[in-house]
N, C-alpha and C positions, 0 to 999 in steps of 0.2 A: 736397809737401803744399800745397793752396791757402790761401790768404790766410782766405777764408770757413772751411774746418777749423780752421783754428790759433785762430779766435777760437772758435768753438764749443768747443774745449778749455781754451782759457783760462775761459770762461765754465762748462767743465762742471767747473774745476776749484775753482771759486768756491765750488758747488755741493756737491762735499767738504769742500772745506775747514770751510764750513757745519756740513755733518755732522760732521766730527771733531773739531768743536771744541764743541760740544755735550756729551757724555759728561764729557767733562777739568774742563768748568764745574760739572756738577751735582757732578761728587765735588767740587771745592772750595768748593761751595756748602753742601754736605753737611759741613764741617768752620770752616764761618765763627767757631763759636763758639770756636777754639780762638784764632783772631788777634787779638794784645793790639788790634786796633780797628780802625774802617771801611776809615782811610787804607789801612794796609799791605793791608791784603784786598784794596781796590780795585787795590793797582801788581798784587798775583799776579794776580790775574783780566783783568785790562788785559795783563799782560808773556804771559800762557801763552794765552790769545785772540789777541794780534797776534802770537803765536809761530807759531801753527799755518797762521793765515792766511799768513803771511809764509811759507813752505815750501814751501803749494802754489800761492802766486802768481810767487815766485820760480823754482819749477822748471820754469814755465810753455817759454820757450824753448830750456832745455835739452832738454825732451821734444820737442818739436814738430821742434826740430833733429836730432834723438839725435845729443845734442853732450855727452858726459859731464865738458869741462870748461867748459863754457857750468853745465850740471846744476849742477856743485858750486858755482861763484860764486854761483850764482841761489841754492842753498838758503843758503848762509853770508849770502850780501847779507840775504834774505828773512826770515831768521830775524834778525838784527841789528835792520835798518830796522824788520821787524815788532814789534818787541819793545818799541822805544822808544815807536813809534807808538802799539800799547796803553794802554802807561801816562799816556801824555802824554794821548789820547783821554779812559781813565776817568777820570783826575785834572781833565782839563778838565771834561770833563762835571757831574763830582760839585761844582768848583767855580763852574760857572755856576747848577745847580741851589742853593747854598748860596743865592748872590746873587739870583735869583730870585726862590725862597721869600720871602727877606728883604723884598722887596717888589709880593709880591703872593701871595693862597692859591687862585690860579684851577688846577683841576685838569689844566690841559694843561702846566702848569711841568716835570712832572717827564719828561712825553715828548719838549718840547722843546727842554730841559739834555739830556737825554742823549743825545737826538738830534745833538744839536752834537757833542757827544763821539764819538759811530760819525762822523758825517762824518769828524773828525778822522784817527779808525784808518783809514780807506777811503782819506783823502789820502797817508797813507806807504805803505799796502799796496798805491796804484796806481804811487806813485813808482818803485816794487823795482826793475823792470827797465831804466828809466832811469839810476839809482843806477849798475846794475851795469854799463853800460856805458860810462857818465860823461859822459852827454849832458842837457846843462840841458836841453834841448828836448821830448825825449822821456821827462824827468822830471817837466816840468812836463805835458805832454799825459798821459802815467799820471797825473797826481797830482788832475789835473781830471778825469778822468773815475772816479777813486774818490772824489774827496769828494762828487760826487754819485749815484756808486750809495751810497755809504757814508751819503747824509744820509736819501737814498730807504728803504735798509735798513734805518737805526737807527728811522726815524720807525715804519715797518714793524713793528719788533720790540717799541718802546714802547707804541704801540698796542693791538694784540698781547697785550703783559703787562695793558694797564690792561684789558682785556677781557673776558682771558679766564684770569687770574693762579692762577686754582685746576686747571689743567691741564698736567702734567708735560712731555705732548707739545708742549705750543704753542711754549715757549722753545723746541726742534726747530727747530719749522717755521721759527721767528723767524728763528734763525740761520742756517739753509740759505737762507733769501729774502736774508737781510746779504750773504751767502757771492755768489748770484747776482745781484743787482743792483749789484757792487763790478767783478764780471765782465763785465755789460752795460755800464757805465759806462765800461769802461776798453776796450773792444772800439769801441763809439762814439766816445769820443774820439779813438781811436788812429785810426778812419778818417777823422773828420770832418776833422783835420790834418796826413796823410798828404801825400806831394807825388806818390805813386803808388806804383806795388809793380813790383820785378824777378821775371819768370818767366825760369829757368832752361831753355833750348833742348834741351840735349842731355850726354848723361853720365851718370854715377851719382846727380846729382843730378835729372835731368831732372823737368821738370811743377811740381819746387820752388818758392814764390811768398814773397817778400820784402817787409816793407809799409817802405817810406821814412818813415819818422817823426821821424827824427833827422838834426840837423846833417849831421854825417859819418858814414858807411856804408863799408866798406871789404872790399877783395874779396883775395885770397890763399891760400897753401896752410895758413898758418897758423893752427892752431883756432881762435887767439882773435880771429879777422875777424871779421865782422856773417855773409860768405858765407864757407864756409871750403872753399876749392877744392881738397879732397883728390882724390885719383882724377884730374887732371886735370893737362896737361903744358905745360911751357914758363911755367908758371907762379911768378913769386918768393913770397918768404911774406906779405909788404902789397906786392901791383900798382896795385891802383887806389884811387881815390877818387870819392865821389860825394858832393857837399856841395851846398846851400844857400847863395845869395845872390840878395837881390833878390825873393825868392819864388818863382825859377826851380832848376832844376836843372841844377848840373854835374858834370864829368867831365873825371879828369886822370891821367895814368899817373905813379905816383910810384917806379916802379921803376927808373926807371934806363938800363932798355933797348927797344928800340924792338919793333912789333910788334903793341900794341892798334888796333882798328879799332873805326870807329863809321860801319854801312852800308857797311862793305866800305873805306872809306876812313881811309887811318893817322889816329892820333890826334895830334896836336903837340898841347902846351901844354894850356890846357882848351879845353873846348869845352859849350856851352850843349843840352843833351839836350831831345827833342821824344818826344813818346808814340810809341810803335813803333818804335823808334829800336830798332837792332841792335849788340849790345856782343860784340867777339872779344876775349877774354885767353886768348891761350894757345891751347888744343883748347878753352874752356868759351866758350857762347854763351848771351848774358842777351838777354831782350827787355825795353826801358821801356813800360809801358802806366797805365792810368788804373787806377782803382779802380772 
């Protein structure tokens, strides 16, 4: 799967998410009057919003990989991270709107208090899959490219409500645009800081595209690699590494035993990787290229 599908996915995933978490909000919407008051209303509707988002932003590489234990970290992370994010979002938001208010009654206070607030959720729900692979890097590159689909969305959905507030569908559309500009944002980012993408040569995996976004990347038989070189021979469970320094990329065989090639030539120690550069582990062949 290329690099351009995996983000179209993530993005169409944004786009559900959107959707299903619409429905969940009007029932709880539909039962406000039962919550002894604003606060606690605002964590459920903040915790079961960044809940939903959080599931299908986190299953995002689990799919794209069909990696079923990449899938279940991503929805546990997602759901987690998501959830916290929520409530910290609504809570922020409903607290910047207090303060606001307090000093000033200009009618764009309350889109943009809560506007703060979706940015917020947008920043843990781009984090998710940095999170789950424990990479500051590529946490922080999700987390920038969700606070601002997330601040784009909220303003979007705030808008939106001061608009057109007597209309059941509009919150819909609100949230499906949150949903998909949380996913543009985080597909943007992800490229704009990229140090390039691995295409897979040959194998079960073959035509497969990798985007470099984090620190360390790591190639092996074992699932929970970045690449996970099932199907493929001569291969340990972590072989290689491909890290970051300097703002260059490199390449170092951490296995143990000899045998990776980069252009046909053994690997000793690391070595500093150039775009088109040809990577052998084992029977699997990566190519380095640009984005």
């Amino acid at each position: 799967m290329s690099i351009g599908l995996k983000r179209i996915i993530i993005i169409a995933l944004g786009i559900l998410a959107g959707a299903a978490a619409w429905p969940l909000m009007e029932l709880v919407l539909s039962f406000q009057s039962l919550f002894p008051g604003y606060f606690i209303f605002s964590i459920v509707q903040g915790a079961l919003f960044g809940l939903v988002l959080g599931l299908f932003f986190g299953s995002g590489e689990g799919l794209t990989s069909r990696n079923g234990k990449k899938l279940g970290h991503g929805l546990a992370s997602g759901a987690a991270v998501g959830v916290i994010g929520g409530v910290v979002g609504f809570l922020f938001g409903q607290g910047v709107l207090f303060f606001i208010l307090d000093k000033t009654s200009n009618y764009l206070a309350v889109p943009v208090a809560r506007g703060i607030g979706w940015a917020l959720l947008g920043l843990f729900v781009g984090a998710v899959d940095g999170i789950r692979v424990r990479s500051l890097r590529k946490t922080a590159i999700g987390a920038l490219g969700g606070i601002i689909g997330g601040a784009a969305g909220g303003a979007a959905i705030e808008l939106i409500r001061l608009h057109f507030s007597e209309l059941l569908m509009i919150r819909a559309v609100g949230f499906i645009l949150f949903g998909l500009l949380v996913g543009i944002g985080y597909a943007v980012a992800e490229r704009s800081f990229s140090f390039g993408i691995l295409h897979v040569l040959n194998g079960p995996q073959r035509g497969r595209e990798y985007s470099l976004s984090q620190s360390s990347f790591f190639v092996g038989t074992s699932s929970s690699n970045d690449i996970s070189a099932e199907g493929y021979h001569d291969i340990e469970p972590r072989h290689i590494r491909f890290y970051s320094k300097r703002k260059e990329l490199y390449i170092k065989d951490i296995s143990g035993k000899a045998g990776t090639k980069v252009n046909e030539e053994p690997l000793r120690g690391e070595r500093l990787l150039k775009y088109e550069d040809v990577i052998q582990v084992g029977s699997l062949k990566i190519c380095y290229l640009t984005e």
